[in-house]
C-alpha positions in Angstrom: -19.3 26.0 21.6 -18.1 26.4 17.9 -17.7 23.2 16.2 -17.0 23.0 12.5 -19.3 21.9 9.7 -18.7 18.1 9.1 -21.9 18.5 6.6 -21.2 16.6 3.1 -22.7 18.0 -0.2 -23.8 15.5 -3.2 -24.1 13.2 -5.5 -23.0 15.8 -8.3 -21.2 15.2 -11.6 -17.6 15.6 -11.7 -16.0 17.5 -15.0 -12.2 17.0 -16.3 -11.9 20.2 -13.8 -12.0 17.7 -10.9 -9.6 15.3 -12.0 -6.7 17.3 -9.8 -9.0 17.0 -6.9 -10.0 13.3 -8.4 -6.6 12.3 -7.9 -5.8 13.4 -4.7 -8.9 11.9 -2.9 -7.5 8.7 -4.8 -4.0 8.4 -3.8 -4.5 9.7 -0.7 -7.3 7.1 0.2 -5.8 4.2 -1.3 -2.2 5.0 0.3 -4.3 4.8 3.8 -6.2 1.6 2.8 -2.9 -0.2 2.1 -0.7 1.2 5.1 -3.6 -0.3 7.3 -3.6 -3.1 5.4 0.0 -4.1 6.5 1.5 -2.2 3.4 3.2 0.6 5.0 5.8 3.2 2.9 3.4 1.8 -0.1 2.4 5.2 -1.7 -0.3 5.0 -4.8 0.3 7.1 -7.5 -2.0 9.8 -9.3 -3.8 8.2 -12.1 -2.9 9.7 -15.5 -5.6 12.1 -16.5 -6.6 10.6 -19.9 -7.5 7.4 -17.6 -9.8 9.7 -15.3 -10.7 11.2 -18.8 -11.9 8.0 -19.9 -13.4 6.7 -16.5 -15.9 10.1 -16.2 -17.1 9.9 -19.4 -17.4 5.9 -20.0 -19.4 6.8 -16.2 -21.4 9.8 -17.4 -24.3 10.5 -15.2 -23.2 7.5 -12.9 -20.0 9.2 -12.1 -20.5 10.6 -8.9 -18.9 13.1 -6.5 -19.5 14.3 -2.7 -17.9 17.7 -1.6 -17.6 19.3 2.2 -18.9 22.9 3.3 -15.8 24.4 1.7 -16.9 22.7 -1.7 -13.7 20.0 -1.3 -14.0 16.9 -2.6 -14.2 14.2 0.2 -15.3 11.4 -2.0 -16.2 10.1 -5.2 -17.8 6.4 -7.0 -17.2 6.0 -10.8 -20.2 3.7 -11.9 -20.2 2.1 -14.8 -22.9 0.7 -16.8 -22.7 -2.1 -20.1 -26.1 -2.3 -21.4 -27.2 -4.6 -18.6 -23.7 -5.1 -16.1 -23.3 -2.9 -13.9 -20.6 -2.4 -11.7 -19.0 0.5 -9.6 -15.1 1.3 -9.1 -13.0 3.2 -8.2 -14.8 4.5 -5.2 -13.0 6.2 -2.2 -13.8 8.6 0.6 -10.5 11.2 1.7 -9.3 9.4 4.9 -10.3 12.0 7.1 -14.1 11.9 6.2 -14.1 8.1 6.7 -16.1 6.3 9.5 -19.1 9.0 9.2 -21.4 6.8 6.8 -20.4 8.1 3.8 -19.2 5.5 2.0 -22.8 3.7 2.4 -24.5 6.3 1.4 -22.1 6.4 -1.9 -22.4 2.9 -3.0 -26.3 2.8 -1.8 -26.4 5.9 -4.6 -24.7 4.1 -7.1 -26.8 0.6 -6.8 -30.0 3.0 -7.0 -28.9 4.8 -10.0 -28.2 1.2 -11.8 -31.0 -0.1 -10.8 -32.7 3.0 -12.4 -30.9 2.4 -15.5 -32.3 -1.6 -15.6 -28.8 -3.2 -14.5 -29.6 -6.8 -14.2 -26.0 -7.8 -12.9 -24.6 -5.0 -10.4 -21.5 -5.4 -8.3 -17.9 -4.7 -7.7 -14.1 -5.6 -7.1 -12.1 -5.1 -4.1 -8.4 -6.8 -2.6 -9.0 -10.3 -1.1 -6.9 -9.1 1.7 -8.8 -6.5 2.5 -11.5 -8.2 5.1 -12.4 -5.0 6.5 -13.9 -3.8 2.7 -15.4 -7.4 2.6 -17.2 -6.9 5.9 -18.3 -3.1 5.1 -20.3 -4.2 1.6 -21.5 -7.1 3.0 -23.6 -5.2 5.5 -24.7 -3.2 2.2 -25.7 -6.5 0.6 -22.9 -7.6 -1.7 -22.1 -11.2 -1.7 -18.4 -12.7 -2.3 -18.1 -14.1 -5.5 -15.5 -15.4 -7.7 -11.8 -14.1 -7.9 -10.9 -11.5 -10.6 -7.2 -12.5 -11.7 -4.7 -10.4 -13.4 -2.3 -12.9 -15.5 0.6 -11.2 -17.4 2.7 -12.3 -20.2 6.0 -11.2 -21.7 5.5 -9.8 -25.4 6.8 -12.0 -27.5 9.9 -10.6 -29.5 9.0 -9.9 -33.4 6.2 -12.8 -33.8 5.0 -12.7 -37.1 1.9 -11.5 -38.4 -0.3 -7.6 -38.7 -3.4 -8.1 -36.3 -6.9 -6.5 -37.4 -7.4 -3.3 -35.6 -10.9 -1.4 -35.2 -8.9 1.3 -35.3 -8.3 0.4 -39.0 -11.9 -0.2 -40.2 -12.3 3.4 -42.1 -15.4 3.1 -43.4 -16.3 0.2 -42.4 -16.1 1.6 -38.3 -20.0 1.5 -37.5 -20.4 -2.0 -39.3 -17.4 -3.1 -37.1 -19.0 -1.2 -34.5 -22.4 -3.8 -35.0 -20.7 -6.3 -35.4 -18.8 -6.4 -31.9 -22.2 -5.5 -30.5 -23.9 -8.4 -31.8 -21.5 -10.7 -30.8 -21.4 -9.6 -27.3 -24.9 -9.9 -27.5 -24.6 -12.9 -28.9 -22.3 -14.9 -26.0 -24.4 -13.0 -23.3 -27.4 -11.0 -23.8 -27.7 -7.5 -23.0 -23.8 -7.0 -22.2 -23.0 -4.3 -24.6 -19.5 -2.5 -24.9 -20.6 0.0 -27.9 -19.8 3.0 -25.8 -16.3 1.9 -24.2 -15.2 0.8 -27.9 -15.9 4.1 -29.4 -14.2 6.1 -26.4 -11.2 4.2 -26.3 -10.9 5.3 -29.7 -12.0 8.8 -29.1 -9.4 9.2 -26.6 -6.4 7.1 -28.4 -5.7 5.9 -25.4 -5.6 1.9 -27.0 -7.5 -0.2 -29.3 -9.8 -3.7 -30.1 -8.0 -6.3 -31.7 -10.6 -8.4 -33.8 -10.3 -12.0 -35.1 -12.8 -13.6 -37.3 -13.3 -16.8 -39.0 -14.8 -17.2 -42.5 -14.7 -13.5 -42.6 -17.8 -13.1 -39.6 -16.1 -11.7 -36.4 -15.6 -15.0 -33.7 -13.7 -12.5 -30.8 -12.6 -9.0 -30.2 -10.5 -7.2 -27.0 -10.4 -3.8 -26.0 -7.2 -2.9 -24.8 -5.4 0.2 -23.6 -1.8 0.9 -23.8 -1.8 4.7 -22.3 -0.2 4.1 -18.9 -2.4 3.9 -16.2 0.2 6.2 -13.4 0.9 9.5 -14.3 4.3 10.0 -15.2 5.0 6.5 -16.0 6.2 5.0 -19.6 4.0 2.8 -21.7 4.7 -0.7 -20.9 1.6 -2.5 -21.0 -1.3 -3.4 -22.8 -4.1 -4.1 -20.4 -7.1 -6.0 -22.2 -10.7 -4.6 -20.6 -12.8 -6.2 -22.1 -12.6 -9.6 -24.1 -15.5 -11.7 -26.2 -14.5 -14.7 -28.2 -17.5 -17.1 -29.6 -15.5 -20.2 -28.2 -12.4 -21.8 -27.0 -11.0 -21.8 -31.1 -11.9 -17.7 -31.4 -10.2 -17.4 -27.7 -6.7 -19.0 -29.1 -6.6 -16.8 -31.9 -7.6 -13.6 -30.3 -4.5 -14.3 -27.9 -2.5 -14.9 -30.6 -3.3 -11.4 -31.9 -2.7 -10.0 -28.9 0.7 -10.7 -28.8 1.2 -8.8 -32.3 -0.8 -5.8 -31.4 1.4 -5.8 -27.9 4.5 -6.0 -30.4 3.1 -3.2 -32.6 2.1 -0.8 -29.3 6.5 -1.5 -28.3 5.4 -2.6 -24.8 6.7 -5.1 -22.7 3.3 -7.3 -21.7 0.3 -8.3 -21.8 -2.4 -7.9 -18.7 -5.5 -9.8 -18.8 -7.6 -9.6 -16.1 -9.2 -13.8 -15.7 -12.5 -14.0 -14.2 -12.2 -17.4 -12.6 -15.7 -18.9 -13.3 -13.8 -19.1 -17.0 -12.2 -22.2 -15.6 -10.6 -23.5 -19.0 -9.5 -20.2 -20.2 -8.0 -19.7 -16.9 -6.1 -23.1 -17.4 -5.2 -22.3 -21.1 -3.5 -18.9 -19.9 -1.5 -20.8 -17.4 -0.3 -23.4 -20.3 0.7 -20.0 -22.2 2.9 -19.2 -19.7 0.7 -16.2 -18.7 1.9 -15.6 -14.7 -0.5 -14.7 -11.8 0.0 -10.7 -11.0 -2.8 -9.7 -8.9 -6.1 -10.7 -7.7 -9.5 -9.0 -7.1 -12.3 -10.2 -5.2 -15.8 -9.7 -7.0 -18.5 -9.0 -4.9 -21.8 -8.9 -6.3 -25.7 -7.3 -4.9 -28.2 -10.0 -3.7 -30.5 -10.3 -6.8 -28.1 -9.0 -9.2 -26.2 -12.0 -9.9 -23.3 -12.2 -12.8 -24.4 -14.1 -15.6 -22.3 -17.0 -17.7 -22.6 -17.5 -21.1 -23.8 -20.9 -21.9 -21.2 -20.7 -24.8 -18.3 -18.6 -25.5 -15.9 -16.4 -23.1 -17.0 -12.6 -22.0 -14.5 -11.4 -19.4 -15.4 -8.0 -18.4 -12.9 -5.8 -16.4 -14.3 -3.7 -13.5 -11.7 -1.8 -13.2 -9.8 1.1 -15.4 
């Protein structure tokens, strides 16, 4: 009896040719998570392209893809490496393809490859709600962690001020470039953001806001303001990543925030909290930053997430 080929093809790497196919597998996947979830009529949007754009190349060889016999994508893991984090997202198998073992064998391939690469921190994020994800990599060895919040503010109308851009250095850029380096390296050793500071800027899809004080750098944020649907308007900037030397460099880098939110004409600001950050947590809520969205991290046995003894590092795993 005739019974058609179920046989998967992959890891490869994905080109901006796939981001078509990227999307769909997305959408599709993440629409079915959420309708089983409780959620149902909730339908998630295509990603814009530039956001895929930036996800496969901040992923490089770690962005991986799995096709079927007819060479369609079934599923996909984006894996992300900063110098020594690691982390993996988004990741999604088409919902038809689901329940066969893939997924395992797609996250299994993304811990090996950062393990290859001398990730001493490797993990990911995934919806609290979601006990079915929680249970699936926990049998793979991932271990609940802290909460991942997303606090928003409102934009503040016409505050005062010009914020110091990266964008701006001329150039000064690779200095700037170093500098941001060493004071990631600084808070937490190892963590390095060189390669998602210079895409960003590559792609012009945002920026890094940079406060110092006595004229050495004390905090910087990446941020994009590209929408992340396609087809939506810019109305956001969301901060990825965020260093500040200590709770002083913190305050001001907030502060700049707001005027580079003001400059970009969006609405808000999105920072995504990790909660182990207990007093910046608390100082958001003063703010007046609300709660938005949460995210579970869940993190590999061994591969723990470190704190800085000093200073703030927030690190987004997500794009």
């Amino acid at each position: 009896m005739w019974r058609p080929d179920r046989s998967v093809r992959g890891p490869h790497r994905p080109t901006i040719r796939d981001i078509d196919s990227l999307n769909r597998v997305f959408a599709d996947a993440f629409t079915d998570r959420y309708s089983r979830d409780g959620l149902v009529g909730v339908r998630v949007p295509q990603l814009n392209s530039l956001v895929w754009r930036y996800a496969l190349e901040d992923a490089g060889d770690g962005s991986m893809i799995w096709r079927d016999a007819d060479g369609h994508m079934v599923a996909f893991n984006m894996v992300h490496r900063s110098g020594t984090e690691g982390w993996m997202g988004p990741l999604a198998v088409r919902p038809d393809r689901q329940g066969e073992g893939l997924g395992s064998a797609m996250v299994r391939s993304g811990i090996e490859w950062l393990r290859s690469q001398g990730a001493t921190t490797i993990g990911l994020e995934t919806m609290p709600r979601t006990v079915d994800n929680i249970g699936f990599y926990s049998r793979i060895g991932l271990i609940p962690s802290h909460l991942t919040v997303t606090l928003v503010h409102d934009v503040a109308r016409r505050p005062a001020g010009v914020p110091e851009l990266l964008s701006g250095a001329g150039s000064s850029w690779g200095a700037c470039i170093d500098e941001c380096r060493e004071l990631s390296d600084r808070v937490l050793p190892g963590v390095d953001f060189t390669r998602e500071l210079a895409l960003t800027r590559e792609l012009r899809i945002g920026d890094t806001t940079l406060v110092r004080e006595g004229g050495a750098l004390a905090g910087f944020a990446l941020w994009h303001s590209t929408p992340l649907a396609a087809g939506r308007p810019k109305d956001e900037l969301r901060v990825l990543k965020l260093v500040a030397s200590g709770p002083a460099a913190f305050e001001r880098l907030l502060q700049a925030l707001q005027l580079s939110a003001s400059a970009e004409r969006v609405q808000r600001i999105a920072i995504r909290c990790q909660t182990e950050f207990r007093s910046a947590y608390l100082r958001l809520i003063e703010l007046g930053y609300r709660v938005h969205w949460t995210d579970l991290r869940m993190l590999l046995d061994g591969y723990p997430q470190r704190i800085p003894s000093e200073g703030i590092l927030m690190s987004n795993w997500e794009i």
